[in-house]
N, C-alpha and C positions, 0 to 999 in steps of 0.2 A: 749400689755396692753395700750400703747399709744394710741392707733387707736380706741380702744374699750371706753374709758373716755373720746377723745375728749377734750382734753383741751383747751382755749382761747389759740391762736398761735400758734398752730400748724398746720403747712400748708401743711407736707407730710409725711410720714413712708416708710422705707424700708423692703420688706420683702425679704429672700433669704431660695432658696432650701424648696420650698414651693412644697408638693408632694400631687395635687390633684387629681383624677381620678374619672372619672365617676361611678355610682350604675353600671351601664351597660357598657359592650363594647361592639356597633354592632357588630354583623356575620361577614358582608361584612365590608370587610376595604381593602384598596389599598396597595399595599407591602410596602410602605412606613411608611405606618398607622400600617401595622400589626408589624415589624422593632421596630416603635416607643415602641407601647406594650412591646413585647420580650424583650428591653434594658430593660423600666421600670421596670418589675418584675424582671427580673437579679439582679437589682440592688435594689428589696425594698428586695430581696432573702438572696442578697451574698453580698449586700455593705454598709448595715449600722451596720456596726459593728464598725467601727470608729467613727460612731456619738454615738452611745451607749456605747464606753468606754471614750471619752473624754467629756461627758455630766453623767457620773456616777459617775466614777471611774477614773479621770483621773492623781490624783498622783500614781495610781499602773504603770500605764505605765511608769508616768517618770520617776520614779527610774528605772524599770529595763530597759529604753533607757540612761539616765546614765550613767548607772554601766555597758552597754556592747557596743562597738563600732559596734561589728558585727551586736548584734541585734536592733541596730540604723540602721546601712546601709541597713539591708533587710526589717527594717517597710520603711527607705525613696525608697528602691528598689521598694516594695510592691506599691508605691501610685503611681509611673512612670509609672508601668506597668498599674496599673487601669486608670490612667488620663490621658493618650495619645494614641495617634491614632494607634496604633502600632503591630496590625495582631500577638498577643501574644507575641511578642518579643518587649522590651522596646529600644533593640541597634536598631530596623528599625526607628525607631521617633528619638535617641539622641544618638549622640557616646559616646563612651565609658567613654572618657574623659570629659565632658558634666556632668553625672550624677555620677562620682566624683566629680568634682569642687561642685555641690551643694549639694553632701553626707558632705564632707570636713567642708561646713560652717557649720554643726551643731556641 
């Protein structure tokens, strides 16, 4: 909204997780290029489902992270496993220990 009004003073905006893609995607792309795609749709697929419950609906989730340790530790399991490098297994990026200590803080 900032960026859009232009107010006297304002000298920069941050934007984050800014998801553009082109009308078109060439044929020809380098495997790198085609990689790049594949993740993208993966994840406008299968991963914003966390932006659409903490931008809706996000006291339904707190209470029931809350009210269960378990299903606390498998939503913070669940983002490990999405946010790191980790060839489906979240123990090959972080031992074991590791992602209890920051299950633990919440």
């Amino acid at each position: 909204m900032l960026g859009q009004i232009h107010p006297p003073g304002l000298l920069a905006i941050h934007l984050n997780l800014q998801l553009v893609f082109p009308e078109e995607i060439p044929e020809i792309l380098s495997h790198d290029e085609q990689q790049a795609v594949e993740t993208a749709n993966k994840f406008i697929t299968d991963g914003l489902g966390y932006l659409q419950e903490q931008s809706t609906k996000p006291q339904t989730i707190g209470y029931a992270l809350c009210d269960s340790p378990v299903g606390l530790a498998m939503w913070i399991y669940e983002k490990l496993y999405a946010w790191t490098d980790n060839n489906d297994n979240p123990e090959n990026d972080l031992e074991l220990n590791e992602m209890l200590d920051n299950i633990t803080l919440y």
